[in-house]
C-alpha positions as CSV (number, residue, x, y, z in Angstrom):
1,X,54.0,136.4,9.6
2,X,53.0,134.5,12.9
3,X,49.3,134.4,13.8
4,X,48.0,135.5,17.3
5,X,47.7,132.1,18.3
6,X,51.1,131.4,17.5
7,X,52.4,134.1,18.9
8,X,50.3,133.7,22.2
9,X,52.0,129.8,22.0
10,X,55.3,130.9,21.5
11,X,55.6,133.8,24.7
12,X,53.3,130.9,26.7
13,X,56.5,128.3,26.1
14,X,59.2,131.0,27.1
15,X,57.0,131.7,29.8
16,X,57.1,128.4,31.2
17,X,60.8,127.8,30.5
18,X,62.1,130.8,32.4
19,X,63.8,130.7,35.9
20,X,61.4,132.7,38.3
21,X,63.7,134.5,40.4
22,X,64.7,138.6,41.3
23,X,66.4,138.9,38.1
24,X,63.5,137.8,36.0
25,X,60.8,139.2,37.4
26,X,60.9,142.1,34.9
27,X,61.3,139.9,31.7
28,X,58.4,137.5,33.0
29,X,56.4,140.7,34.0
30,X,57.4,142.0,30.0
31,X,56.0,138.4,28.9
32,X,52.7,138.2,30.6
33,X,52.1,141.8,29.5
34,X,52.4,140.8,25.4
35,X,50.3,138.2,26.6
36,X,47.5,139.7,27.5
37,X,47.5,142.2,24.6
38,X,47.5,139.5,22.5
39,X,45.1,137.8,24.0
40,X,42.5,140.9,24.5
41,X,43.4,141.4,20.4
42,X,42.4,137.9,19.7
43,X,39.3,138.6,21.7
44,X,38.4,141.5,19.9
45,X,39.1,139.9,16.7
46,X,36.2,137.2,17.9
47,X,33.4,139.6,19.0
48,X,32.2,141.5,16.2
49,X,29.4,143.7,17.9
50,X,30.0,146.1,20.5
51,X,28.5,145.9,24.2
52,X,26.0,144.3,25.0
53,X,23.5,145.0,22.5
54,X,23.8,141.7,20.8
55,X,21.8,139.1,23.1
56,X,17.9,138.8,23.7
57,X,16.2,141.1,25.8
58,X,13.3,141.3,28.1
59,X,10.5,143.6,29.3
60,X,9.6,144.1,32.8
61,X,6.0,146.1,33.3
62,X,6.0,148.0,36.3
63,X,3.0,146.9,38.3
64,X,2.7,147.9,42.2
65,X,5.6,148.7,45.2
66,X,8.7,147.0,44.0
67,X,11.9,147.5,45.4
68,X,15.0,146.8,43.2
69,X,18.7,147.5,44.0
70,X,21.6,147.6,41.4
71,X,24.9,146.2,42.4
72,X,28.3,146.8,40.6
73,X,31.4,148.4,39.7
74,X,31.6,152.1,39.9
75,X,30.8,153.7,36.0
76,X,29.5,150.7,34.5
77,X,26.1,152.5,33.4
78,X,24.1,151.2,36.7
79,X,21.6,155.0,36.6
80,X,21.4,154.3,32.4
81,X,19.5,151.5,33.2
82,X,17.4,153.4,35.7
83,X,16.8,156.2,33.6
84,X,16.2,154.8,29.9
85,X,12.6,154.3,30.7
């Protein structure tokens, strides 16, 4: 059986040797979908751990009038931070 590389290889060169035009858009669109869940399975396959947790930390001491704002996408854990002190 083909590996993920391989696989990723093989939809990458029908990729590139497929017209673009009306009537391919939905086999192209069918292509670069396998492709990237191959390529999110080949990343998972390369990270072990689970997020975040793996890298060094640091400690901040809270000390005086700070002012600190959070940006980011909406329900990526933003008030977890806040509140796990």
């Amino acid at each position: 059986m083909s590996t993920t590389e391989q696989k990723i290889a093989e939809l990458e060169a029908e990729y590139a040797r497929t017209q673009k035009n009306k009537a391919t858009e939905g086999h192209l669109g069918l292509i670069k979908a396998k492709l990237a869940k191959l390529r999110r399975e080949l990343e998972s396959q390369n990270s072990k751990g689970g997020g975040g947790g793996g890298g060094e930390g640091f400690d901040v001491k809270k000390v005086g009038d700070t002012r600190v704002g959070l940006v980011g996408f909406p329900s990526v854990g933003k008030k977890v931070i806040l509140k796990s002190q």
